[in-house]
Structure formats: C-alpha cells, structure tokens
C-alpha positions as CSV (number, residue, x, y, z in Angstrom):
1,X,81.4,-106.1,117.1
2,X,79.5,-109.0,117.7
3,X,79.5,-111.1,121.0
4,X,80.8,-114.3,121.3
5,X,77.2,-115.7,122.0
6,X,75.9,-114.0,118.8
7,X,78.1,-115.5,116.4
8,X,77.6,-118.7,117.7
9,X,74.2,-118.2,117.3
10,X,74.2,-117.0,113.9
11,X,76.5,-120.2,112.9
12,X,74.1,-122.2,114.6
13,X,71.2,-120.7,112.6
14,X,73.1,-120.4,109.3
15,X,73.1,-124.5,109.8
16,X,70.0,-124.6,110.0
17,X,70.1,-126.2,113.6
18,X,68.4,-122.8,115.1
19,X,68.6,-122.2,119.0
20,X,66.1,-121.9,121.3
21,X,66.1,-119.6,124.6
22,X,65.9,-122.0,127.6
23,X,66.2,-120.5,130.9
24,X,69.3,-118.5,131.0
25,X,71.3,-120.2,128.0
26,X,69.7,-121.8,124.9
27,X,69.2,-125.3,123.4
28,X,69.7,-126.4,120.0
29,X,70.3,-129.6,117.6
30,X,74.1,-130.4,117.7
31,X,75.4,-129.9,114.6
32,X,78.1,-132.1,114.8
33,X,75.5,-135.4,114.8
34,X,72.5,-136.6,114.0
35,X,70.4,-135.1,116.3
36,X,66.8,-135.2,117.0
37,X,66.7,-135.0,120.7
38,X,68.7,-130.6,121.2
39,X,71.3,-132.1,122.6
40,X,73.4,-129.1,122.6
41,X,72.8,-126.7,125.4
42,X,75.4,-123.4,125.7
43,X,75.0,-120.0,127.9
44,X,77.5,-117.9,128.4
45,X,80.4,-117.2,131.6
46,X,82.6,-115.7,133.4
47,X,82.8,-111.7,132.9
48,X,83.7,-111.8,129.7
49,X,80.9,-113.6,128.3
50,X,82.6,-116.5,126.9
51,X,80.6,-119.2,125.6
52,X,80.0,-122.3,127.8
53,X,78.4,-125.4,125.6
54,X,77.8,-129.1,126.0
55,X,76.7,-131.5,123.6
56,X,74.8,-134.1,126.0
57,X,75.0,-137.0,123.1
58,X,79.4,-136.6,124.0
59,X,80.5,-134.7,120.7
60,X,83.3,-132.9,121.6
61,X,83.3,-128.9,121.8
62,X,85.5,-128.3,118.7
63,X,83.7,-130.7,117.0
64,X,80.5,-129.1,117.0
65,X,82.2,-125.6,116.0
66,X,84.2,-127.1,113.5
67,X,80.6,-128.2,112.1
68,X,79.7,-124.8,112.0
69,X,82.6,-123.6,110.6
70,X,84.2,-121.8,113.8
71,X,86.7,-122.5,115.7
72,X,87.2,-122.7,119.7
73,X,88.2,-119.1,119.9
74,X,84.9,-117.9,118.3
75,X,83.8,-119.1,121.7
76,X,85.9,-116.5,123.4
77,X,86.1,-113.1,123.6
78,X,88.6,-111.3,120.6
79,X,91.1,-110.1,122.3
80,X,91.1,-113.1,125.2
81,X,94.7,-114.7,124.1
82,X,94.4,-117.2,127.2
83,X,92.2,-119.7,125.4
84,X,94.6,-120.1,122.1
85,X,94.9,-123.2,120.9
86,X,98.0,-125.8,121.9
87,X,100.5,-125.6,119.3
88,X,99.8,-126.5,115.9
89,X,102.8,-129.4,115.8
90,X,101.3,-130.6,119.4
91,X,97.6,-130.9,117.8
92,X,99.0,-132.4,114.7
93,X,101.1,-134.5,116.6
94,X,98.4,-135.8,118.6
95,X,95.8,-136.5,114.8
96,X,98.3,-138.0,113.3
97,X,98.5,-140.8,115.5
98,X,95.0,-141.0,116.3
99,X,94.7,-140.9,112.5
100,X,96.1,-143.9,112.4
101,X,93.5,-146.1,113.4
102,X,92.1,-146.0,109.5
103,X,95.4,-147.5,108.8
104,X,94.7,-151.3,110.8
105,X,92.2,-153.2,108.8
106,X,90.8,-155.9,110.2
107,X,91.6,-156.8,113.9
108,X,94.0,-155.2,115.5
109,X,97.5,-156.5,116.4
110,X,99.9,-156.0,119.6
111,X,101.8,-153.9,117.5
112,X,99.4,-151.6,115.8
113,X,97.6,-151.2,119.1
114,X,100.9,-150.0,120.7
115,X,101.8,-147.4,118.0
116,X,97.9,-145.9,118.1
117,X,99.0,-145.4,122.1
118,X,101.8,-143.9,121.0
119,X,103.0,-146.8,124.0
120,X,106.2,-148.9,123.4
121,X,105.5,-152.4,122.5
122,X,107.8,-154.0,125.1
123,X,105.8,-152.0,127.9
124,X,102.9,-153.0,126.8
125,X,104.6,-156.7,126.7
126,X,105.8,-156.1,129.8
127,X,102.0,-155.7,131.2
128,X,101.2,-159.4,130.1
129,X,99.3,-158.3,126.9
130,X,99.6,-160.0,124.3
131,X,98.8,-161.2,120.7
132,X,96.2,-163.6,120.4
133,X,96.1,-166.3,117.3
134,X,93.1,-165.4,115.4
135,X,93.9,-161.8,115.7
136,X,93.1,-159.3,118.5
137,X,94.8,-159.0,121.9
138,X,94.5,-160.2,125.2
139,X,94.5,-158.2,128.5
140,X,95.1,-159.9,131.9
141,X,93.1,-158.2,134.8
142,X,95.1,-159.0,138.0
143,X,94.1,-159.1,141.6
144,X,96.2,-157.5,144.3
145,X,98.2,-160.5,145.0
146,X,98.7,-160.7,141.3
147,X,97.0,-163.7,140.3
148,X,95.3,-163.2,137.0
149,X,91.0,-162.5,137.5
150,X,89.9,-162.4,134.2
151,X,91.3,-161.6,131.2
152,X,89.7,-159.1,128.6
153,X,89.9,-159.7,124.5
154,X,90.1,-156.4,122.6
155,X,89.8,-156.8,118.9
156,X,89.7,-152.8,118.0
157,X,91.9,-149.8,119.0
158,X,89.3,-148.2,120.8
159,X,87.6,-150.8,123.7
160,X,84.0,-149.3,122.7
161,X,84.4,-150.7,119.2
162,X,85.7,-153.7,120.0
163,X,85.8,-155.7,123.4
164,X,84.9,-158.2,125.7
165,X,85.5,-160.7,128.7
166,X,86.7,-164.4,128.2
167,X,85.8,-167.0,130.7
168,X,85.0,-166.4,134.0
169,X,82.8,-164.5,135.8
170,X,82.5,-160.3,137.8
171,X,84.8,-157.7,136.6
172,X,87.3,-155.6,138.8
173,X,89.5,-152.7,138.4
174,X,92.3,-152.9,136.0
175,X,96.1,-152.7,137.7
176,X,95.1,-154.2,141.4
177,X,99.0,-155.4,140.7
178,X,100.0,-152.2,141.4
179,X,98.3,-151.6,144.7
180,X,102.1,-151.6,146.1
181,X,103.1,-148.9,144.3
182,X,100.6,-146.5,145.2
183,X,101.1,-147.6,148.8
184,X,104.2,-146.5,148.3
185,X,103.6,-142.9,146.5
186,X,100.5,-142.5,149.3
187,X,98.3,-141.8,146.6
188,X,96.3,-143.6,143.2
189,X,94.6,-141.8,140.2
190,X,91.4,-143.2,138.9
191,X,91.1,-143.6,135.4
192,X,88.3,-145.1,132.4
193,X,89.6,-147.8,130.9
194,X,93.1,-149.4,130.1
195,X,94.6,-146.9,127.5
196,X,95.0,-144.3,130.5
197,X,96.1,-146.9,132.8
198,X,99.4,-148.0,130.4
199,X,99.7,-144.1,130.0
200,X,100.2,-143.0,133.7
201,X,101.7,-146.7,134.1
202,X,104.7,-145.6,131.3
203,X,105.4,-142.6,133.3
204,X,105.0,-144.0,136.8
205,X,102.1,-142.7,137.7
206,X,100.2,-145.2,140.1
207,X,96.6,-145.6,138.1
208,X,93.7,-148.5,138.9
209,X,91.1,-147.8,135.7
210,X,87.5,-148.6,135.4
211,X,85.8,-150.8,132.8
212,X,82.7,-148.4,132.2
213,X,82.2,-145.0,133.9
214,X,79.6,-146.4,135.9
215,X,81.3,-149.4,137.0
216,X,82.9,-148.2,140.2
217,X,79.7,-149.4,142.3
218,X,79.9,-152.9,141.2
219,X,84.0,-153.2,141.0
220,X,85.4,-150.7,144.1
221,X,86.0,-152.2,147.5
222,X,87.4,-151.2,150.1
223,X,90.9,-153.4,150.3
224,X,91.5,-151.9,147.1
225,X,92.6,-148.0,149.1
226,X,94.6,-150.3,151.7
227,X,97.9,-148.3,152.3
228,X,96.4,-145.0,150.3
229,X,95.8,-141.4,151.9
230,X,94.3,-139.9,148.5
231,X,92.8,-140.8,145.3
232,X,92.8,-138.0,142.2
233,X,89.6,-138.6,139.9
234,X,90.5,-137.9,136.2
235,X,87.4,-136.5,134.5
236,X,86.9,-136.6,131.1
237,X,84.8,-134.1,129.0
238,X,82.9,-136.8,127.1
239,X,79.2,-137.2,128.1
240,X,80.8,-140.0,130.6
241,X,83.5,-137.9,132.6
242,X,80.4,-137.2,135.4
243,X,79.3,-139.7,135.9
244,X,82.3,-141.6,136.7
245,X,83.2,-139.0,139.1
246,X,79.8,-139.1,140.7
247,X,80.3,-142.6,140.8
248,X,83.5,-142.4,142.8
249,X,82.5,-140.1,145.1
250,X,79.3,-142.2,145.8
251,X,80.8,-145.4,146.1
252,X,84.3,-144.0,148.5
253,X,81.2,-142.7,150.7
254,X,79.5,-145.8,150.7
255,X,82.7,-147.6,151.9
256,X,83.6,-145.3,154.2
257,X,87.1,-144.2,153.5
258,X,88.5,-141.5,155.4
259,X,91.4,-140.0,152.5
260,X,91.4,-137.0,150.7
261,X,89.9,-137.1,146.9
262,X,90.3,-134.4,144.5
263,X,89.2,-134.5,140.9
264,X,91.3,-133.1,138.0
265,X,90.9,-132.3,134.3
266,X,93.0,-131.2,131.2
267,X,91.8,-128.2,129.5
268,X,93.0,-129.0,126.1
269,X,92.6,-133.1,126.4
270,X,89.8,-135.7,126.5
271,X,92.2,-138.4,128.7
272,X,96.1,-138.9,129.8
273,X,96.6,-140.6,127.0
274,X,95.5,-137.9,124.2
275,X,97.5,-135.7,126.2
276,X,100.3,-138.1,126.3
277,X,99.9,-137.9,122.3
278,X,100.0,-134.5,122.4
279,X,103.1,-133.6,124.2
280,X,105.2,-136.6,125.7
281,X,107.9,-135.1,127.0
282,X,105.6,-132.4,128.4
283,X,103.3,-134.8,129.9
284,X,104.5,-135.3,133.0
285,X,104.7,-131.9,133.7
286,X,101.1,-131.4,133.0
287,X,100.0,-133.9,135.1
288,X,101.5,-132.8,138.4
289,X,100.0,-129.2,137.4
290,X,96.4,-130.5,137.0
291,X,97.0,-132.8,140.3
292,X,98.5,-129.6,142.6
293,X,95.3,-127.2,141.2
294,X,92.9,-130.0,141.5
295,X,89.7,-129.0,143.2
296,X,88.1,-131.1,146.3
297,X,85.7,-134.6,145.3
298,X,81.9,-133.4,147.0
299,X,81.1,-136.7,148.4
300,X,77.2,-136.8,148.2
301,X,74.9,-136.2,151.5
302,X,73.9,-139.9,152.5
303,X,70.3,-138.4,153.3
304,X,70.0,-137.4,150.3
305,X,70.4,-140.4,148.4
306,X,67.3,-142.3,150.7
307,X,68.1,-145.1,152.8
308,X,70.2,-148.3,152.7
309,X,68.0,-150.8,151.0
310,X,66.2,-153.4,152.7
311,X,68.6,-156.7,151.6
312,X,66.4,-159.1,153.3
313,X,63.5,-158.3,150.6
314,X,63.4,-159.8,147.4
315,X,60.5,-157.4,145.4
316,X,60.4,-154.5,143.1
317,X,60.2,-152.5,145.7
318,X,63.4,-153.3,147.0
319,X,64.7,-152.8,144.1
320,X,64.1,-149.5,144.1
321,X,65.2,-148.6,147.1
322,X,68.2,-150.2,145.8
323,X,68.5,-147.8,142.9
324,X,67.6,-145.0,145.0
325,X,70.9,-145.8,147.3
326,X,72.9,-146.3,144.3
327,X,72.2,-143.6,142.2
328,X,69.9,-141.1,143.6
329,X,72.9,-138.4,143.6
330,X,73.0,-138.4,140.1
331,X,69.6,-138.4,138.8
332,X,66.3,-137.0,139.4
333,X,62.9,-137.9,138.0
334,X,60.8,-134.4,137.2
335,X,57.1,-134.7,136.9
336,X,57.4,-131.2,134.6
337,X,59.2,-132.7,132.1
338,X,57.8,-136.9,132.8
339,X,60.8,-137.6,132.3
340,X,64.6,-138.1,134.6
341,X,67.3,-135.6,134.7
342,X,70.6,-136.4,135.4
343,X,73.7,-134.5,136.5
344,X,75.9,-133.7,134.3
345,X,78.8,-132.1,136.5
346,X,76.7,-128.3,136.0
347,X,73.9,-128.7,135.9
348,X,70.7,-131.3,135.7
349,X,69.8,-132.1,132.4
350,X,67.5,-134.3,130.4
351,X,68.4,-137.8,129.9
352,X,69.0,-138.0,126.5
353,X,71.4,-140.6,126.3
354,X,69.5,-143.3,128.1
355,X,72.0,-143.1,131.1
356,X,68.8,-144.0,133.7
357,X,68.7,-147.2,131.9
358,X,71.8,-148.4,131.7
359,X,72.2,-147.8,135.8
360,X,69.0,-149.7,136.5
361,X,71.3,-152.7,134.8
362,X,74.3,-151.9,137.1
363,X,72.2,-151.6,140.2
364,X,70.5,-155.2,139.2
365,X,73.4,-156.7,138.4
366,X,75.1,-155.7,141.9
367,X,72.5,-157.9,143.4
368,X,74.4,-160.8,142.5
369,X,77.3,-159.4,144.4
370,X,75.2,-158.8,147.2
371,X,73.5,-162.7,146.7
372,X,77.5,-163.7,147.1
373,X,78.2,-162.1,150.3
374,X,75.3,-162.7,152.4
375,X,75.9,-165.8,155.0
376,X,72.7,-167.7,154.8
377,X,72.9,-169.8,151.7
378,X,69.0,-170.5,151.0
379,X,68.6,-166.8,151.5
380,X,71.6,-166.5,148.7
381,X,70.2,-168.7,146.4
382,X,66.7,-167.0,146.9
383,X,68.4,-163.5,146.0
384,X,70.7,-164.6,143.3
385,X,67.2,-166.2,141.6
386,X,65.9,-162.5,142.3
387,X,68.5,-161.2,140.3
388,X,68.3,-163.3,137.3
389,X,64.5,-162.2,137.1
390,X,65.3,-158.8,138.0
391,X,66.9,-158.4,134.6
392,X,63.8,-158.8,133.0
393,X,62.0,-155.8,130.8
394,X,59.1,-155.6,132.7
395,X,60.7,-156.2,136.2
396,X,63.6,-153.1,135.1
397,X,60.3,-151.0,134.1
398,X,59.0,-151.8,137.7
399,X,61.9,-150.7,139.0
400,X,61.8,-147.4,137.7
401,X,57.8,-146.5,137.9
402,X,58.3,-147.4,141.8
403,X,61.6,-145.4,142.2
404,X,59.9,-142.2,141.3
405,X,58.5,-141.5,144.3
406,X,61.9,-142.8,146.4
407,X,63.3,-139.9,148.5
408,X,65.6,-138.1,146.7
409,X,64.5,-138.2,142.9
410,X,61.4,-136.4,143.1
C-alpha cells in the first residue's frame, strides 16, 4: 500500500511537474498554474504521515490535487476518516453560489453583488452601499464617530478584480462605525476586506476589515482598540493569510496595546464568508468553535526587528531602517539563495510572489503619514517631498540593497 506522500508524488510526476527532494519535504511546479518559479512545496506530518503542501503563488490545496486528479483525502492516510470532506450539499451549496459570478456580465449591481454573498440586499442597504448610476457599487468607509472617510467603488464581485478609492485621500479600516459594539462584546475580529466584514456584521459578530493584507501598518491606530480587551485574527489560507497576521501582530506591538490576541482559522474555508456559503445556519456555531480553540498571536521580539528609524533623516538610509522596523519580522534577505525569504506562517520561503516589493511601497508610503504628524511644518514639508521621491524605482531599489545588511534580515 502506498503512502500518502508516494502517490502524491507519482500524480505529481504522471503530470509531468516532477518533485524535487529539498531538505526534509520536496519542491515541485504547481500543477494547478502556470508555474515556472516550484511554487509548490509539501513534506509530510503528524504521525501518520499525512501530506502537508503549499502552493506559495495562493492556489488552493484542492485545487492543486484536483489538477492531478486526487482528491484531499489522497493526502491522508486510508483509513484516517477525520479529514472527510464537508457534506456534499454544504460544498455544493457553497459552488453554486460562488458559481454565480459567471452569471453578472458586465458591472456588477447592488443586487447581484448581494446574492454572490449569499447577504440580504436590505443589509447590505442598511450598511450605506449602494448602486451607483453607471453601474458598479459604492462603499462608504466610516470613521468612529461615523462620519463618512472615503468611500470605495467596486465594479466586480471579487474587490481584486475590480476596485478602487473615489476622492479623497489615506485609507482606514472598514466598520470604525461599529467600534461601539465591540466595546460592548469586549472584543473585535480582524478580517481582509469587506465581504467578511458584512458576513460577521449579518450575524453580529463585531468585525473592523483590512483593505490589503498588508495594510494594517499604514491603517491601525491605536483609538481604534479604545474600549477592547481582545482582538481574534482571522487567517486565511491563501498566500495572503500570513502576512496579515504578521502584520497585526507587528503593528498591536508597535502601538503598545496590552489585550489578549489570538488567531483563528477554518479548516474546511478560505474566509467567514465562504463558510457562511457553506453552512448558514451552521455558521455561527463554527465560529465561536474556531474563536474558543484559537491559538495565542506571537507578537514579534522588538530587537529583533532593528531599531526605531531615525525620523529626523530624510536618506535611503533611513529608509531602510524604516523597512527594517516595519517588516523585518516577516522577511529575511539570504546571501545563499541572493535572494529574500519571507515567512509564510511555517516556515521561511522564497519570495516568489514579489511580496518584498510590494512592502517597500507600504513602508514608503507610511512616510507620508509620518510627514502628517510631525509638529515642525518645514521639517513636514521636507519629509512629505522625501516621500514623493521615495517612490521612485531607483530610490525603492536603494532601499532594498541598503536594507540587507539591517539587523534582523541577514
């Protein structure tokens, strides 16, 4: 009888994708996307040699089996009945309606955004979105008082495809408005995006969601966790679902907040809402089960992360230090490889996915936030003219060479 990790292997081969041994697991071209870059790493766990894999490009698990023509519970052992599959009219349930983004042509409608959401219109209504006259939808983003800060235009179901920011300037987390409710329940779960917001919102669970999962740096603050004792992080299993946790736990260090923060998960769901999909009536239920088992947030050691930067310099050496302070628990630069590594929630792992690069932008763009907040107004004007030519190519490639050698990433 063959293992587990054998079969998979043999599918793998049969695809022509063809693992490689690396270290104590293998590496291999995902089969489930173009891939040029073995993004797909697996080893195996437990005592029972199940098969542990990640696609670090964000295909999901059953994806990449299903490309291979397995199934999950090839990945387990034969007779291990814990890791079945939901039921079928639960995972049916939760494709047809996902299905149903083939069915809007064009842009998308209050309506038709609503029933892909599986979200009553009115509720939606109720949260001040609404159809916009050219098509699309509009999304208010509301400060804690609840005055309106911006509002967001999304013109396809999913807010990847489809989305951006009308007038205005910065971005914030989305349901400040609600800060009085989880005041009132002691407690807040931090979500990606706005889909998992309305979920948790229809079944009054106090969310605050984050546009990006590495926008908590630039968009947390402290007066945000008035009144709150503890903060669940929901971690999705997409290639994001780390770094928005590192991010948290980074940025509630940063600000010093004294609560309790845990991080949960669903075994058998991306996000609240596809498990909303999947079961409604059992949601709920789930929820408080993944909150009660839900393991402690490991808030990074401040010495290892290098030093508070230097505001009061305006050079591409600063910079760095800047980066270093923002993101040095998440990534490492490895002279082996010439290349960074970044954390993936297991282990460190090439950057494939051009991660590094997208938070030299967020740690450039903060320096406009940090331009708005310092008292001396030539010295503000100085740093916010800084930050404009901090975005520059060259100067983001500066940044980068110099961090290197910043303690912490080598």
């Amino acid at each position: 009888m063959t293992t587990p990790v054998e079969r998979f292997i043999e599918a793998l081969d049969r695809n022509g994708n063809h693992p490689r041994k690396s270290g104590q697991g293998w590496t291999a071209r995902c089969p489930a996307h173009d891939d040029h870059h073995a993004s797909l790493s697996f080893t195996t766990g437990g005592n029972d040699g199940r098969v542990l894999a990640t696609c670090f490009a964000g295909c999901e698990i059953e994806d990449v089996v299903s490309a291979v023509g397995l199934t999950t519970r090839d990945l387990f052992p034969a007779n291990d009945k814990r890791h079945a599959r939901p039921k079928h009219s639960q995972r049916d349930r939760a494709r047809k309606v996902k299905a149903r983004k083939t069915e809007a042509s064009g842009v998308i409608t209050l309506e038709t955004l609503a029933r892909d959401k599986g979200l009553p219109v009115d509720f939606l209504r109720s949260l001040g979105i609404r159809d916009l006259t050219n098509g699309g939808v509009e999304i208010p983003y509301h400060n804690a008082d609840g005055s309106i800060f911006r509002k967001r235009i999304r013109t396809a179901l999913r807010a990847k495809d489809g989305s951006c920011w009308g007038n205005g300037k910065g971005t914030c987390p989305y349901g400040l408005d609600r800060l009085s409710d989880a005041q009132e329940a002691g407690y807040y779960l931090f979500v990606e995006g706005e889909s998992d917001v309305w979920t948790l919102l229809h079944y009054g669970f106090p969310a605050l969601g984050f546009p990006g999962a590495t926008s908590v740096g630039a968009t947390l603050r402290a007066e945000h966790l008035n009144g709150v004792s503890r903060v669940f992080v929901f971690r999705e299993s997409d290639k994001g679902g780390a770094a928005f946790v590192a991010g948290v736990a980074r940025k509630l260090a940063e600000l010093g907040w004294q609560g309790e923060a845990r991080v949960i998960s669903f075994d058998d769901a991306k996000d609240p809402n596809e498990a909303h999909l999947a079961d409604p009536d059992g949601f709920p239920a789930k929820l408080r089960a993944a909150m009660e088992r839900a393991e402690p947030l490991r808030v990074p050691d401040h010495d290892a992360i290098g030093e508070p930067p230097r505001h009061s310099l305006t050079t591409d050496t600063a910079n760095a230090e800047r980066f270093a302070h923002d993101h040095g628990a998440d990534i490492r630069w490895c002279d082996v490889f010439g290349g960074w590594l970044v954390w993936d929630g297991i282990r460190w792992a090439r950057d494939w996915t051009r991660r590094v690069e997208a938070l030299v932008k967020e740690s450039v763009r903060a320096i406009y936030r940090e331009a708005a907040e310092h008292s001396d107004e030539d010295f503000r004007k100085r740093l916010a003219k800084h930050a404009a030519a901090s975005e520059g190519a060259q100067r983001r490639d500066a940044l980068l060479k110099l961090a290197r050698s910043e303690r912490g990433f080598p």
